[in-house]
C-alpha positions in Angstrom: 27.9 -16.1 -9.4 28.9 -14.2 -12.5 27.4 -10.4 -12.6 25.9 -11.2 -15.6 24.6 -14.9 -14.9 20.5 -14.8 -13.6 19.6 -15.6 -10.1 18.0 -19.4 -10.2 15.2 -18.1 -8.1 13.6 -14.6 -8.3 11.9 -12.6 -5.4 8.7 -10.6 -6.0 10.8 -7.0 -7.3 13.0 -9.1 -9.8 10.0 -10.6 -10.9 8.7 -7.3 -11.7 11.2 -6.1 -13.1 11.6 -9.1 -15.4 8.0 -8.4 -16.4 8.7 -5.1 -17.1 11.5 -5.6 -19.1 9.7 -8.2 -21.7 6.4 -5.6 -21.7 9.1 -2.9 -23.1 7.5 0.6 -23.2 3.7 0.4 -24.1 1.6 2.2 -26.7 1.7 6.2 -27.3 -1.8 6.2 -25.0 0.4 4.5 -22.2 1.6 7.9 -20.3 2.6 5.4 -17.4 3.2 1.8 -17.1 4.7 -0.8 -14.9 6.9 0.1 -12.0 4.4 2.7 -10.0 1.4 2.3 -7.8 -0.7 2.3 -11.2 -0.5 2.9 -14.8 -1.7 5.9 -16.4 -3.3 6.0 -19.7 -4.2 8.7 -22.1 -1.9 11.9 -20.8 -0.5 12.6 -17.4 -3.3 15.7 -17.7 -6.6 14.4 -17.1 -5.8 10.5 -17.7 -7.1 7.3 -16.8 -5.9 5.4 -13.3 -5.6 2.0 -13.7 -4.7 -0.4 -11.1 -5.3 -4.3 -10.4 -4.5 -6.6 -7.6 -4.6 -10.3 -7.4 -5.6 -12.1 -3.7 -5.6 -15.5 -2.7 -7.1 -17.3 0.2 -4.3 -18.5 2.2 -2.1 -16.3 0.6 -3.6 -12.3 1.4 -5.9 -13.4 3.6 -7.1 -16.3 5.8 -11.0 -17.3 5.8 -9.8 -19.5 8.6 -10.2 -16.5 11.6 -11.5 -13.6 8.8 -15.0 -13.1 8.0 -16.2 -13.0 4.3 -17.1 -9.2 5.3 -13.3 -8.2 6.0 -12.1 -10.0 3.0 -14.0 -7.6 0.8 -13.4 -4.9 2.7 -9.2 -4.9 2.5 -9.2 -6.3 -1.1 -10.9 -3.1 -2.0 -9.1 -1.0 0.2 -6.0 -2.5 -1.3 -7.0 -1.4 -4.4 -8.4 2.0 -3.4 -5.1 2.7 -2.0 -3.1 2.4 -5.1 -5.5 5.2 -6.6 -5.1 7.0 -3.6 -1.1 6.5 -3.9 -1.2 8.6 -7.8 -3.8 11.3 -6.4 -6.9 9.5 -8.5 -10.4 10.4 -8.3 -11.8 6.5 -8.0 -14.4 5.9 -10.6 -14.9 2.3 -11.9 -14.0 -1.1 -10.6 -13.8 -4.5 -12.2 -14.1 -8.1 -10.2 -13.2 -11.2 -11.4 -13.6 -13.9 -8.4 -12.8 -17.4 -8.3 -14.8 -20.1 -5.8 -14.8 -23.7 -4.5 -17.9 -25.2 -5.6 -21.5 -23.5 -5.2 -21.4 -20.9 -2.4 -23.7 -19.9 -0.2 -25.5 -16.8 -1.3 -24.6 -15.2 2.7 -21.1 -16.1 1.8 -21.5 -13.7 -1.7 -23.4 -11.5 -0.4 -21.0 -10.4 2.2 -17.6 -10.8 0.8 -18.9 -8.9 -2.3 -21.7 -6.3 -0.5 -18.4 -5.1 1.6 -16.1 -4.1 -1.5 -19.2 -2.7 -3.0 -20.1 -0.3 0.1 -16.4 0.5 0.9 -15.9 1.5 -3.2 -19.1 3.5 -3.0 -17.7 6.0 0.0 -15.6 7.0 -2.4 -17.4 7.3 -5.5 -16.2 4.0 -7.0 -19.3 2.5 -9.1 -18.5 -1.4 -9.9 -19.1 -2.1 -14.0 -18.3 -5.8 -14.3 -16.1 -8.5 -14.4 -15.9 -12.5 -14.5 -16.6 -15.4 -11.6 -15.3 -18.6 -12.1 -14.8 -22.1 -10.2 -11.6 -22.1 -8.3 -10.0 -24.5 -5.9 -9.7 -21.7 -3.0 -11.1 -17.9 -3.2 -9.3 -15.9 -5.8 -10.4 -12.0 -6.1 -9.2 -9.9 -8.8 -9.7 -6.1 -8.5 -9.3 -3.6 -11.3 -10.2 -0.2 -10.7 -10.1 2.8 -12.5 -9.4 6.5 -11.4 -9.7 9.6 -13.0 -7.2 12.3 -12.6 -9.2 15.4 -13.6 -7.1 18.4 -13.6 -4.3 17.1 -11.4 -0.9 15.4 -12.6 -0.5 11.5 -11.5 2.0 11.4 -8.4 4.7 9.0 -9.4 7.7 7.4 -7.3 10.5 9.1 -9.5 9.9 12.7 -8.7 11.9 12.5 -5.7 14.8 15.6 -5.3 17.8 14.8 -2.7 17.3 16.8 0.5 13.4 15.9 -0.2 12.0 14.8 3.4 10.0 11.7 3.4 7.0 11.7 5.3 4.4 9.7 5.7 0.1 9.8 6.6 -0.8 7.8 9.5 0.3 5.5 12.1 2.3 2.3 11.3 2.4 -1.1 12.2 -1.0 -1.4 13.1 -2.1 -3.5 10.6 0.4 -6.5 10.9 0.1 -6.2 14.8 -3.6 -6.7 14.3 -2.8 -10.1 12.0 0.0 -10.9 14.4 -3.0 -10.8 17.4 -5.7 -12.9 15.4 -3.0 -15.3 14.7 -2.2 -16.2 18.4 -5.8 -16.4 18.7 -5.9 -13.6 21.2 -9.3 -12.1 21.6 -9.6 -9.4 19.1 -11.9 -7.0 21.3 -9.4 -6.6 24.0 -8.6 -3.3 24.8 -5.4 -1.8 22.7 -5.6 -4.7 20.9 -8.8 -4.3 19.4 -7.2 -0.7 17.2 -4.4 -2.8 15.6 -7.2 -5.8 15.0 -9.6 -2.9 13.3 -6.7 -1.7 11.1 -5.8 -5.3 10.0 -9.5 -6.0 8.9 -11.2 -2.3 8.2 -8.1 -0.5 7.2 -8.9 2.9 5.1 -7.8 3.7 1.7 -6.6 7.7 2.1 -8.1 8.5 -1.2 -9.1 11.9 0.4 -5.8 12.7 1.3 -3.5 11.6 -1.7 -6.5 13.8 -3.6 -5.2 16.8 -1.8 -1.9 15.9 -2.4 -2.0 15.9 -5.6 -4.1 18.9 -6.3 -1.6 20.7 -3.7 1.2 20.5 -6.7 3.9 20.4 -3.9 4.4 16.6 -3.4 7.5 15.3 -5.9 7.1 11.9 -5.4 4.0 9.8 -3.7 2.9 5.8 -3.5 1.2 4.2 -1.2 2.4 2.2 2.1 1.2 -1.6 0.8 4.2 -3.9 1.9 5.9 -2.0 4.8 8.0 1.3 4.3 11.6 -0.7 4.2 10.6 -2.1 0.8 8.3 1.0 -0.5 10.5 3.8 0.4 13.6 1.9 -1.5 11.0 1.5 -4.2 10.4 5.2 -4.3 13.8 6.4 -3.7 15.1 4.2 -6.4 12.8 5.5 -9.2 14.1 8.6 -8.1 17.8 7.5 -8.2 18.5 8.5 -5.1 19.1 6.2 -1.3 17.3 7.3 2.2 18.1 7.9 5.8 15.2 7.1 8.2 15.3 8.1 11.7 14.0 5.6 13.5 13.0 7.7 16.5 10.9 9.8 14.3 8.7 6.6 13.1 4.7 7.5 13.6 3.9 4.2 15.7 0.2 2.9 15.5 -1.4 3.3 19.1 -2.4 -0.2 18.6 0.8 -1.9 17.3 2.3 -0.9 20.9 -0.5 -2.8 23.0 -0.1 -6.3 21.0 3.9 -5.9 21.0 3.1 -5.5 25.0 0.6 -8.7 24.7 2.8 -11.1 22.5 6.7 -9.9 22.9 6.3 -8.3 19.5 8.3 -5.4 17.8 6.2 -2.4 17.2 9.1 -0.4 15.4 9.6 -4.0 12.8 5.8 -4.5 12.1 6.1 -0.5 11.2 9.1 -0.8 8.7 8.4 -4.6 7.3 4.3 -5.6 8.1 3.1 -4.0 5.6 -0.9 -3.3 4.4 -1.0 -0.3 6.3 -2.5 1.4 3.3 -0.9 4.9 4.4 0.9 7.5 2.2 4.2 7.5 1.7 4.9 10.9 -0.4 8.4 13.5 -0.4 8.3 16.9 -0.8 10.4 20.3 0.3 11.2 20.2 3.4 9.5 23.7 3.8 6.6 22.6 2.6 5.7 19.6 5.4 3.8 22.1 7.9 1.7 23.1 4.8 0.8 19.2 3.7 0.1 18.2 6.7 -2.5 21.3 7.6 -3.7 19.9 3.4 -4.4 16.5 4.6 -5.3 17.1 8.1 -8.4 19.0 6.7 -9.1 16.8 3.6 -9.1 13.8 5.8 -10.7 14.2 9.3 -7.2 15.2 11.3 -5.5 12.3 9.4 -2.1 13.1 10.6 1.6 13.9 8.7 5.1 13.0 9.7 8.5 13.4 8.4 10.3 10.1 9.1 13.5 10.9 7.0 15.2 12.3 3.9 16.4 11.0 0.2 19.7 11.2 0.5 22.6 10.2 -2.3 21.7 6.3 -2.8 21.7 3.8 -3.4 19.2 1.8 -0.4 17.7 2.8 2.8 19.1 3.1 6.2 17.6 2.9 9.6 19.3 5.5 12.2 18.8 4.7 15.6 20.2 4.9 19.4 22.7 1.3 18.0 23.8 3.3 15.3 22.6 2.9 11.2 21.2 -0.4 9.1 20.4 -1.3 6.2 16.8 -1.8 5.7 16.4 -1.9 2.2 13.4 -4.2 0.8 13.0 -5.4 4.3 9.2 -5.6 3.3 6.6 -8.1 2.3 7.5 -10.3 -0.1 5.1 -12.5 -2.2 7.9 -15.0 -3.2 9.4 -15.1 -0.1 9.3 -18.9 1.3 8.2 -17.8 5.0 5.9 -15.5 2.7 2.2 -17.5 3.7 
């Protein structure tokens, strides 16, 4: 294939970009627009947060072996987290929801009281939106932040020698879907952590709020389709590559117990699962003790480690025991055709 000739098929990032391209660069109110965690509008100084997400039964989630209840919950979460990826104070939120015929009332109530409770914690108030008849469930979530006195965090800060760190423990979410899917029983001990992360994960609005008030992050999104893909999303904006030690990854406790139960890969579901909803942010590397101690007390212990550096680019590479790999955009892919 020619350089300049067009792949006959995209994936889900040359689709983006492809979108981006045709939007061009916005309005003057548009401070930031596609190609980070959300766009910003008005100034970067006390601005708007705007984010939306699109979820599809069959697709995001599976109504199959998930309760209406956990639906609600992640597509919010989801959506909290991209706030929570720019340092946004949530404030308003938008649902458009498609559905099969008449639904029960229980089915409303829960799938919709769950978004509505989990957007409340956090001070998120929802103002409206649209429902319409749809051959499976569609949600739509637009929320909106506020940034207050804080600058957004965007991907393209990033400075080489940064270290890359990152909130939490992964893996635990795509062990948890990786558990209901073998139809294990979800309240088995060690098990039942990774199954509560895949269906009650939490959106660290808390912490990326400290974060950002801190003014020592340089670059910050959030963890939505496994750090492979996100951290070569974030280290090119920056135009720089990675180096990820592989040894240093922050494994959740639960993604070890399922890779025990089902011959499963702890360290893979940590760099490729995806929807574990932590921070993925780089800063000085002087400066790690202090964010941690930042987020530890803004969110109850929440934990920080450095995984890595941004290195001279371009891509990410795994360093391990066997030596270095390439991991770049070895995440979640919507277009992908194993991608259901």
């Amino acid at each position: 294939m020619a350089p300049d000739q067009p792949p006959s098929r995209l994936n889900e990032e040359q689709v983006i970009r492809l979108i981006a391209s045709l939007a061009g660069e916005g309005g003057r109110d548009l401070a930031v627009g596609i190609g980070d965690d959300a766009a910003v509008l008005g100034g970067t100084a006390g601005g708007l947060v705007v984010t939306t997400d699109l979820l599809v039964d069959g697709s995001h989630f599976d109504l199959g072996f998930m309760e209406p209840q956990a639906v609600g919950w992640r597509a919010m979460a989801a959506n909290l987290s991209d706030l929570a990826g720019m340092g946004a104070l949530p404030a308003w939120g938008f649902l458009s929801l498609g559905l099969p015929g008449a639904p029960e009332p229980e089915f409303v109530q829960a799938l919709v009281g769950a978004m509505v409770a989990l957007g409340r914690e956090h001070g998120l108030a929802l103002a409206g939106g649209d429902t319409v008849r749809a051959p499976q469930v569609i949600l739509n979530l637009c929320l909106i932040g506020r940034m207050g006195k804080a600058a957004p965090l965007l991907r393209s800060g990033g400075r080489l020698g940064d270290a890359v760190c990152v909130t939490g423990g992964l893996g635990g979410s795509a062990a948890g879907l990786a558990w209901l899917k073998a139809g294990r029983d979800p309240r088995q001990e060690g098990a039942d952590a990774a199954v509560e992360a895949f269906l009650r994960p939490s959106p660290r609005v808390a912490a990326g709020r400290a974060l950002a008030v801190s003014g020592r992050v340089r670059a910050m999104m959030d963890l939505s389709d496994g750090l492979a893909s996100d951290l070569a999303r974030l280290a090119r904006a920056s135009g720089l590559g990675a180096r990820v030690e592989a040894a240093s990854m922050p494994l959740h406790p639960g993604a070890g117990a399922v890779a025990a139960g089902l011959e499963g890969d702890a360290l893979a579901w940590a760099l490729s699962g995806g929807e574990d909803f932590e921070l993925l942010f780089t800063c000085d590397p002087g400066e790690v003790g202090l964010l941690a101690e930042l987020v530890a007390e803004a969110d109850g212990g929440l934990g920080v480690t450095q995984v890595g550096r941004l290195v001279k680019g371009p891509g990410v590479l795994l360093s391990s025991q066997g030596g270095e790999q390439d991991i770049t955009m070895g995440g979640w892919d919507h277009f992908r055709e194993d991608a259901t």
